[in-house]
C-alpha positions in Angstrom: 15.8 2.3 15.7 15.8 3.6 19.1 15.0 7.2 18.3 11.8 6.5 16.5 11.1 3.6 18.8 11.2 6.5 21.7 8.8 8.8 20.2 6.2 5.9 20.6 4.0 5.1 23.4 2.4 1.2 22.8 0.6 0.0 26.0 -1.6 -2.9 26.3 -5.5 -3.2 26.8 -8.1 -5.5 27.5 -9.5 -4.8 23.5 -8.0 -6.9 20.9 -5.6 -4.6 20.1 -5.6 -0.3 21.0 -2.3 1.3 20.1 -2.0 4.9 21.4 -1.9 7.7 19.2 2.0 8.5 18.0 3.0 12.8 18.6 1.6 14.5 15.6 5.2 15.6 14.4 7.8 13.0 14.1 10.7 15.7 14.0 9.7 16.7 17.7 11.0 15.4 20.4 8.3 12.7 22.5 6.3 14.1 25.0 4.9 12.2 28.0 1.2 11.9 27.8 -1.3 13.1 30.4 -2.4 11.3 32.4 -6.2 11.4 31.3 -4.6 10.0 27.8 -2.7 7.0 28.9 -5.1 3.7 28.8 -5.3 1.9 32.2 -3.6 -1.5 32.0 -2.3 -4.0 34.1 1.2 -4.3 32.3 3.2 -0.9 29.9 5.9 -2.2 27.6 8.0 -0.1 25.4 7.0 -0.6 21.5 8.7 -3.1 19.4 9.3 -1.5 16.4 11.2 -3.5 13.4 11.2 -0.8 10.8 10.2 2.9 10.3 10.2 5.7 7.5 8.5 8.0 5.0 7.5 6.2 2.4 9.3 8.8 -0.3 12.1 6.9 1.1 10.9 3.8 2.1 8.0 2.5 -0.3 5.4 0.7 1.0 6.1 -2.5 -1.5 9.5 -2.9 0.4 7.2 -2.6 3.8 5.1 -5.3 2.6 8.2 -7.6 0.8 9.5 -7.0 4.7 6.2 -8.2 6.1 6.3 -11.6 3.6 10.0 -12.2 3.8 10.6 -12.0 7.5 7.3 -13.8 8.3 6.7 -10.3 10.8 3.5 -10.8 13.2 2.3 -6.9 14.5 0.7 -4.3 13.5 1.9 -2.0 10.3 0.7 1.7 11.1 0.3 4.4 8.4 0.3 7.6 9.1 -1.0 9.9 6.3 -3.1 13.1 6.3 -6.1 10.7 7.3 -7.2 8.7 10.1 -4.1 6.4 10.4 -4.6 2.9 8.9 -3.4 -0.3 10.1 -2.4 -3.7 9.4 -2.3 -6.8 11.3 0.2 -9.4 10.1 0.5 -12.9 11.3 3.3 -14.9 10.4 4.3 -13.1 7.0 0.6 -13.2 6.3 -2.2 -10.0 5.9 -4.9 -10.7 8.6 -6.7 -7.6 7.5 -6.5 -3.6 7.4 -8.4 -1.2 9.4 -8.8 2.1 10.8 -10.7 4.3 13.9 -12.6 6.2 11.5 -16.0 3.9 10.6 -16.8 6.3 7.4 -12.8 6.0 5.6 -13.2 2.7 6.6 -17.0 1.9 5.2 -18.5 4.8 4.2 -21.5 2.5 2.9 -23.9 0.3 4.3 -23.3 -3.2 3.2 -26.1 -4.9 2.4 -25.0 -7.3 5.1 -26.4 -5.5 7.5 -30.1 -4.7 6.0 -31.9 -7.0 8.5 -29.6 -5.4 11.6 -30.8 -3.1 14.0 -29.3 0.4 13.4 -28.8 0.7 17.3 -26.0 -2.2 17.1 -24.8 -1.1 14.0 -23.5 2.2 15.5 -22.8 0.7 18.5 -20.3 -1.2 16.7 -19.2 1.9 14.6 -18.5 3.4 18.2 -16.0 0.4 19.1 -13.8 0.8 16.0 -13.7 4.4 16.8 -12.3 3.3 20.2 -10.1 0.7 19.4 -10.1 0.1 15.9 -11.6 -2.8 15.9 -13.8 -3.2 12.2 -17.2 -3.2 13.4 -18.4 -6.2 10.6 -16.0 -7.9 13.2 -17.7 -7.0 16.6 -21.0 -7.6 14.8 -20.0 -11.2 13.9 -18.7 -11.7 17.5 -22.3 -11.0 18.8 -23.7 -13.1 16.2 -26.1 -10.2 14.3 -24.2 -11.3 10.8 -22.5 -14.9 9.9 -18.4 -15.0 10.3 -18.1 -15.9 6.9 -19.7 -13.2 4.8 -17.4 -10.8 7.4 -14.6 -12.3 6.2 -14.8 -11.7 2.7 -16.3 -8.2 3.6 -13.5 -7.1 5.4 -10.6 -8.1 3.1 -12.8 -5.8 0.8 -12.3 -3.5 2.9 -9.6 -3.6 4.3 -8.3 -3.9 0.4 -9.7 -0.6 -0.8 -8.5 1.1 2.4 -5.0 0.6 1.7 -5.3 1.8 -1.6 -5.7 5.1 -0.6 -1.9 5.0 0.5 -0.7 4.3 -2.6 -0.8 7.8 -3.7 -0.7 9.6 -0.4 1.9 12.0 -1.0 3.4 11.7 2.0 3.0 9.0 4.6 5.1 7.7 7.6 4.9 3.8 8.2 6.2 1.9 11.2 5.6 -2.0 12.0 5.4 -2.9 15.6 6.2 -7.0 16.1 3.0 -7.7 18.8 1.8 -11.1 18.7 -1.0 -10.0 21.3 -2.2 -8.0 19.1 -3.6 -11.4 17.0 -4.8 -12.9 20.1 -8.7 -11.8 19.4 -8.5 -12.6 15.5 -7.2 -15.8 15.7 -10.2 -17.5 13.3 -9.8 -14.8 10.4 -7.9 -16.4 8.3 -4.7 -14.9 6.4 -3.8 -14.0 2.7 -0.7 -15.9 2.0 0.5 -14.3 -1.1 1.7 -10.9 -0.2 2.5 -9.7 -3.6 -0.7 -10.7 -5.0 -2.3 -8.8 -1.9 -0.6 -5.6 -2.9 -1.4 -5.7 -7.1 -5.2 -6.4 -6.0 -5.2 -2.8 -4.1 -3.3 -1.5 -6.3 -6.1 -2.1 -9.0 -8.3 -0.3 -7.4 -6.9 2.9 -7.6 -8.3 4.3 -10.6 -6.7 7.7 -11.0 -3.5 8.1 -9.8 -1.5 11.5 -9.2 1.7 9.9 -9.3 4.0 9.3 -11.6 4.0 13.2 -11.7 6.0 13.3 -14.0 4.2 10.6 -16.3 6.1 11.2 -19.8 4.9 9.3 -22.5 8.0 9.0 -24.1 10.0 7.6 -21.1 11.0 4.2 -21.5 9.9 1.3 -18.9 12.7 -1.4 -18.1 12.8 -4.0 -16.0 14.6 -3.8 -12.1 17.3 -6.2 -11.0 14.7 -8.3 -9.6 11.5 -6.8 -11.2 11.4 -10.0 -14.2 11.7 -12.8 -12.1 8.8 -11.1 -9.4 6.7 -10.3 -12.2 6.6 -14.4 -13.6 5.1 -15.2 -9.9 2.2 -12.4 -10.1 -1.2 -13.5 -11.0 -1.3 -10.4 -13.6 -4.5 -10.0 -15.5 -4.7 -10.4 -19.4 -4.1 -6.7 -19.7 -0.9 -6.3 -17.6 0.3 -9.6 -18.8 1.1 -7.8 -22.6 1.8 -4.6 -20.9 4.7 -6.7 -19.3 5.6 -8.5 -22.0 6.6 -4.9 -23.9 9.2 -4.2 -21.6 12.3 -4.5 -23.4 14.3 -1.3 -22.3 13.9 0.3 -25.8 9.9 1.1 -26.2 8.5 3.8 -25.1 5.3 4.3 -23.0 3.8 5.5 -25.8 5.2 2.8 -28.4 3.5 0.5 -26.2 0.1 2.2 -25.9 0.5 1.9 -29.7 1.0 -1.4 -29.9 -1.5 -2.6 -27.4 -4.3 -0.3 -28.9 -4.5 1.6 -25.4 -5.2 4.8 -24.5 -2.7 7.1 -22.3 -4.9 7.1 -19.2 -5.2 3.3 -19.7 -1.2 2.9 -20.1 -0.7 5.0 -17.1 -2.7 3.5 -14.7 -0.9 0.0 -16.0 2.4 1.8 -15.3 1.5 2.9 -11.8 1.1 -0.7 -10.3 4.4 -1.9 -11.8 6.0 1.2 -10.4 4.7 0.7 -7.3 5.3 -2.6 -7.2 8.9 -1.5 -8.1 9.0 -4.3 -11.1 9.9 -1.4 -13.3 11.9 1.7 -13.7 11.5 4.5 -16.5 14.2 6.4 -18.1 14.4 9.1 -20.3 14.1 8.2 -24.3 17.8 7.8 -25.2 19.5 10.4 -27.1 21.1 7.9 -29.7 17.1 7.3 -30.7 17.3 10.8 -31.9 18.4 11.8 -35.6 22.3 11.4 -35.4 24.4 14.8 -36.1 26.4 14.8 -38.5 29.6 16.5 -38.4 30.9 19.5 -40.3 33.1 17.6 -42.7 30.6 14.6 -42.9 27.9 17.0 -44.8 30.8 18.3 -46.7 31.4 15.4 -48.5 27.7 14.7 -48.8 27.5 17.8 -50.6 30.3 16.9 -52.5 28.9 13.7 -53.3 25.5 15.3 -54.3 27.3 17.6 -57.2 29.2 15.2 -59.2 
């Protein structure tokens, strides 16, 4: 995509990875930066980028499938009304998610870090707001907290973090192929299953705007595809009978019935397999309405009626 590819400015730095800030409107034309703003490297290449688009157009899922199928390695960049997030992808597989703003990224203090001095600790905090880098990662790499509780920590993280764009109402993605960019996370391993990945964010968003249009009576039915990805999802109890309702003839509401679930319940349910674009809903059907009868047919049921 050679227009979007020229709006974006990727340089390389001595930090694990530090991708310059994109224009703040797509629909302009790329500016050159100043000089102050352009790192200092020893090599500038022009940007890779495999895919771009607004995710109204171009869902996240189908940046992720992307990501899985085509074994990517780079860096996917979200751009929301936030702090862009990113993540790094090696091989098909998520590496972990992150962002230059410490407090979206952990607006807590794990209890991790109880026995670290605060100094470091915002020291590091400093660093990701430089380069992005999660600070639980530069405080492992100085050895103030073990590698392996980081690990875990950071696909927490970096987990919740993405679920914010899940019901961002507007949000422009782009994935860069870099393979330097994995150079300095080499020993953090890699969550294989992509789709599982996704439904495990997706979880933890607890009250989601979208659908907008959430109508109870609108009837869920499988995609083209949607039945044979939902068999290789590890699906909780709960969503494994909310899946197995799908039938293209229930309603949302037939189903909350029959599951005993409230609406809120049934909605949030709804969301993941939307997003996960397993499902579609359509309106209720008119022919599950009372069929009109015609003028003649209530004639001779009146007809009927007096002998």
């Amino acid at each position: 995509m050679p227009e979007a590819g020229a709006n974006v400015e990727s340089v390389q730095s001595e930090d694990w990875w530090n991708a310059s800030p994109l224009a703040p409107d797509w629909s302009e034309p790329g500016t050159e930066a100043p000089a102050t703003d352009v790192i200092p490297t020893k090599e500038t290449r022009t940007a890779d980028v495999y895919f771009c688009g607004n995710t109204s157009l171009f869902p996240l899922n189908r940046a992720l499938q992307a990501i899985a199928k085509e074994k990517l390695t780079g860096l996917l960049r979200s751009f929301w009304d936030q702090e862009p997030i990113d993540l790094l992808a090696r091989d098909g597989e998520i590496v972990l998610v992150t962002t230059r703003d410490p407090a979206l990224y952990c607006p807590e203090v794990p209890d991790v870090l109880t026995d670290v001095d605060v100094v470091v600790v915002e020291r590091a905090r400093e660093q990701q707001r430089e380069t992005g880098t999660p600070f639980l990662l530069t405080l492992a790499r100085q050895e103030s907290i073990a590698l392996d509780a980081v690990t875990e920590l950071m696909r927490q993280y970096g987990q919740k973090l993405f679920s914010r764009l899940w019901t961002a109402p507007r949000a422009w993605i782009m994935f860069e192929k870099n393979a330097d960019l994995l150079s300095g996370v080499a020993d953090i391993p890699g969550d294989q299953n992509v789709r599982d990945w996704a439904m495990e964010t997706l979880r933890l968003v607890q009250d989601p705007d979208q659908p907008a249009n959430f109508d109870p009576a609108s009837i869920p039915a499988y995609t083209k595809d949607g039945f044979e990805r939902v068999q290789k999802l590890k699906l909780t109890s709960d969503e494994a009978q909310f899946a197995s309702q799908f039938n293209g003839a229930r309603s949302v509401q037939q189903i909350a019935k029959n599951l005993r679930l409230d609406l809120k319940s049934v909605r949030q349910l709804l969301f993941r397999f939307l997003a996960l674009e397993i499902v579609e809903c359509w309106r209720a059907s008119a022919a599950a309405k009372p069929e009109q009868q015609s003028f003649f047919q209530r004639l001779g049921r009146s007809m009927r009626r007096d002998r």
